[in-house]
C-alpha positions in Angstrom: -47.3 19.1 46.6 -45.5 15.5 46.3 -47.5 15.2 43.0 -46.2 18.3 41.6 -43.0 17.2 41.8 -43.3 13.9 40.1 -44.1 15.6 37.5 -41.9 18.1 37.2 -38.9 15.4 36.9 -40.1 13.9 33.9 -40.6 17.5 32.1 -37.0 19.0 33.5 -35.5 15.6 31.8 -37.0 16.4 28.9 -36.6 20.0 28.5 -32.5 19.3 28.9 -32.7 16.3 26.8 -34.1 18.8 24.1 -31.9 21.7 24.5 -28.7 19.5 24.7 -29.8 18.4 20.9 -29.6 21.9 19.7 -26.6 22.6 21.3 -25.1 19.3 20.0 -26.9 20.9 16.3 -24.5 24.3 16.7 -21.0 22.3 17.1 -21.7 19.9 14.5 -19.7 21.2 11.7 -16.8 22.5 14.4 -16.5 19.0 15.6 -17.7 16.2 13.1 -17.7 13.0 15.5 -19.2 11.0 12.2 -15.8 11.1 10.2 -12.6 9.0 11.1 -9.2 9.7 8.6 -6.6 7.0 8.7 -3.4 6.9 6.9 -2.3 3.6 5.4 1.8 3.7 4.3 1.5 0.9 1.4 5.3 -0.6 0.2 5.9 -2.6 -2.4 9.3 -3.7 -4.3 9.4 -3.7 -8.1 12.0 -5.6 -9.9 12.8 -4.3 -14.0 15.4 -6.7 -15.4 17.7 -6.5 -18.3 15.8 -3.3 -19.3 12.2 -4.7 -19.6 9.9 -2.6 -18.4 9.8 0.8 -16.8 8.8 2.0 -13.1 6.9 4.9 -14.7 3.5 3.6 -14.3 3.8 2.9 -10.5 5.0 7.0 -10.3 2.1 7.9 -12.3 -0.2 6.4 -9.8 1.3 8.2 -7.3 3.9 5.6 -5.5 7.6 7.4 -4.6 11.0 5.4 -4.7 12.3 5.2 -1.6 15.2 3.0 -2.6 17.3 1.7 -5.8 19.3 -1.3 -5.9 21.0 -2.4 -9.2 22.8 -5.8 -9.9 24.4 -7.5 -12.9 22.4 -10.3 -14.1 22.7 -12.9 -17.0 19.7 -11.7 -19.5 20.1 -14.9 -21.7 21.7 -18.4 -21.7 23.5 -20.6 -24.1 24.3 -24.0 -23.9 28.2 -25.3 -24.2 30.4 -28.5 -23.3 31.0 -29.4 -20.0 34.5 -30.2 -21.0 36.1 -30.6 -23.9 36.0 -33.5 -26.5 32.7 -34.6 -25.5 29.4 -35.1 -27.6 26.9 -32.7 -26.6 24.1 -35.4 -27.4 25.4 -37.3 -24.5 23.7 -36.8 -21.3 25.8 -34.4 -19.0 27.4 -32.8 -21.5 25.7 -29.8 -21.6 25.8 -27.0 -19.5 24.0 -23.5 -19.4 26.2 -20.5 -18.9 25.3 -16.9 -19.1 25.3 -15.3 -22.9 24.4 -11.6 -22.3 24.6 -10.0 -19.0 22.0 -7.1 -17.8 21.2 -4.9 -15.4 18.6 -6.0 -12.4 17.4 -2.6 -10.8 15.2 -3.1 -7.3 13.3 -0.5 -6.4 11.9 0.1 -3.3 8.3 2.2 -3.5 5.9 3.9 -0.6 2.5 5.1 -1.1 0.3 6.8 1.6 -3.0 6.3 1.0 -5.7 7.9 3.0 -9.2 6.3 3.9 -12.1 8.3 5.4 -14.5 6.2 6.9 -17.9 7.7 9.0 -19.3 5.6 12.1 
């Protein structure tokens, strides 16, 4: 009878290792345990000065503004006396001051991006 029974153990743990796959099978596509989703938040800030450039390509691609900042900023320089009477050839004469003044916009942008990734 004890031999019997040695036996049997080895064929019970193999008949529930083989059932439990088929069970596993059925609940597959309820439950995928293969596929992980994680959401990355991206920011980035984008400076257009004096009108050069736009912000519309980083919309296009699917990045929001979150935030706008805008400043006044000199867009070009000139060059002038440091004080009157003297020879702008001599050194220390000449000093750069703002020509043309601008805008500076900042713009603050947030993408969410998600990655699937399967283990």
């Amino acid at each position: 009878m004890k031999k019997i029974s040695n036996h049997l153990y080895p064929i019970l743990a193999l008949t529930v290792l083989m059932s439990s796959c088929k069970v596993l099978d059925k609940y597959e596509n309820i439950f995928p345990s293969n596929e992980l989703e994680t959401k990355i938040t991206q920011q980035e800030t984008v400076y257009i000065y004096c009108n050069e450039g736009n912000i519309q390509d980083y919309v296009d691609k699917g990045w929001k503004i979150i935030e706008t900042e805008t400043e006044e900023v000199p867009c070009s320089w000139k060059t002038e006396k440091s004080r009157p009477g003297c020879n702008l050839r001599d050194k220390g004469c000449k000093i750069s001051v703002p020509d043309k003044l601008g805008e500076q916009i900042k713009y603050l942008l947030e993408k969410e991006t998600v990655i699937t990734s399967e283990e």
